[in-house]
N, C-alpha and C positions, 0 to 999 in steps of 0.2 A: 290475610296473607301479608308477611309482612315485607316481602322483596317484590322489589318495585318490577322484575322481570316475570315473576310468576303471577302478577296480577297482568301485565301485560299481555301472555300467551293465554291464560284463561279469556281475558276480553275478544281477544282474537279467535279464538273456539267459537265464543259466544258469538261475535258478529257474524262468522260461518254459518251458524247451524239456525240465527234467523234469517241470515239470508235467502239460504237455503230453503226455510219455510214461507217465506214470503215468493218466493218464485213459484213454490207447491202453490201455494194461497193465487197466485196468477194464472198460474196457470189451468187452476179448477176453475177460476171464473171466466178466465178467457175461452172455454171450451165450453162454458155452458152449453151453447147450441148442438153442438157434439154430439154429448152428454146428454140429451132430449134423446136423440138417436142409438145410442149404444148406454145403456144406464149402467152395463156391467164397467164400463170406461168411467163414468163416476164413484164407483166405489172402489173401483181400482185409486184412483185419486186421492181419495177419505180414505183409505188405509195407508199410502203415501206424507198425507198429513198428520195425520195421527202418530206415524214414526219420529216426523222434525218433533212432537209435539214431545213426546218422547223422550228422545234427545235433548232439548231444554229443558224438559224436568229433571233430570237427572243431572247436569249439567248445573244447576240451580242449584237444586240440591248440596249436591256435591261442595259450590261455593260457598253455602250457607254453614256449614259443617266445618269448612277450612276456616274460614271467616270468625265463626265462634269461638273454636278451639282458639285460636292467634290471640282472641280479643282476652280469654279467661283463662288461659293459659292449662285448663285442667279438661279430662274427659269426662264428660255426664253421659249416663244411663239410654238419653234420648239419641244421642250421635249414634251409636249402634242400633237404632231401631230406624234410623234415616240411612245407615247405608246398607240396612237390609230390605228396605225399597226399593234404593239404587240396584237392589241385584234382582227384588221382584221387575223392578222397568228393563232391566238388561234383558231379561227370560221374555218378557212380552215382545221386546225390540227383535228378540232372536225368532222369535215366532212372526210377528206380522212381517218379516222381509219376507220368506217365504209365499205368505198369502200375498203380496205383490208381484213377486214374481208371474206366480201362477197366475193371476188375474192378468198380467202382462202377457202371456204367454197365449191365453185363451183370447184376448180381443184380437190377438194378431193370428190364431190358426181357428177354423171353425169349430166349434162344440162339436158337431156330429161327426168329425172324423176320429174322434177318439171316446172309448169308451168310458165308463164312470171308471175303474177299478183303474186302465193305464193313470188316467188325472188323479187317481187319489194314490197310485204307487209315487206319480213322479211326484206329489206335494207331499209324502214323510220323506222317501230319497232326499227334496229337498232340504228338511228342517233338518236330518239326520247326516250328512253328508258335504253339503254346499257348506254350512254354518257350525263347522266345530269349534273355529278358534271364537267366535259369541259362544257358543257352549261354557267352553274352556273363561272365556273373559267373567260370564254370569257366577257360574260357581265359584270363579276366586275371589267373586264379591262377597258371596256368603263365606267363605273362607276366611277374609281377612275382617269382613266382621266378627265374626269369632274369637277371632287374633287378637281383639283389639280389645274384647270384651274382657276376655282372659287375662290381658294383661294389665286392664284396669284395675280388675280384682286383685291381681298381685302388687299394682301399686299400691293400691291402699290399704293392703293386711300390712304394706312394710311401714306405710307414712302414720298408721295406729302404732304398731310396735315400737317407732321411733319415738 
């Protein structure tokens, strides 16, 4: 990155989103006793951390790929296969809120007042309904990978013919 403000709003992302896992990471440990008690409440946790987790790889990611490109000034083969990750982690990231939710949902209302089939309508409502714009965000990753791919191709049939 070669502008000193877009390295700085990256850092900024970045310190957010360990923070953010570090207070997960507190908070599963500060609850262990809890969590002895309610186990569905730890795994609601571990899929809460596993989101920051997530988020930083993508995030990572992402900077390793800005980072390279700055440095070599050219697109190689592998950057397009790193932010078709980025868009596989987005599809998981759009999936496990979901399964939070719902585990959030269930520690706080009893299991037995609600049937399997109401828990399993309101958990696709959820992925399907709650989270279109992560929908919409995941596919415009594979989208613009694509984009990106394509247009590598056409840079280099023209930097041969030149």
């Amino acid at each position: 990155m070669k502008s000193l403000k877009s390295k700085r709003i990256f850092v900024l992302i970045c310190i957010a989103l360990s923070l953010s896992a570090l207070a997960s990471i507190y908070m599963l440990v500060q609850g262990i006793n809890n969590y002895q008690l309610d186990i569905l409440l730890f795994w609601v946790m571990v899929v809460r951390l596993m989101t920051m987790g997530i988020l930083l790889t993508m995030s990572l990611s992402l900077w390793k790929i800005v980072k390279r490109y700055t440095e070599k000034s050219n697109w190689e083969p592998q950057y397009y296969q790193k932010v078709r990750q980025i868009g596989f982690w987005a599809i998981a990231l759009t999936l496990f809120n979901p399964v939070f939710e719902m585990g959030m949902f269930i520690t706080i209302e009893p299991l037995s007042k609600y049937s399997t089939d109401f828990l399993l309508g309101r958990f696709l409502l959820s992925i399907v309904m709650e989270s279109p714009g992560m929908w919409v965000l995941s596919l415009s990753i594979f989208l613009f990978a694509e984009l990106l791919q394509v247009a590598n191709q056409v840079k280099t049939e023209n930097e041969s013919f030149i």
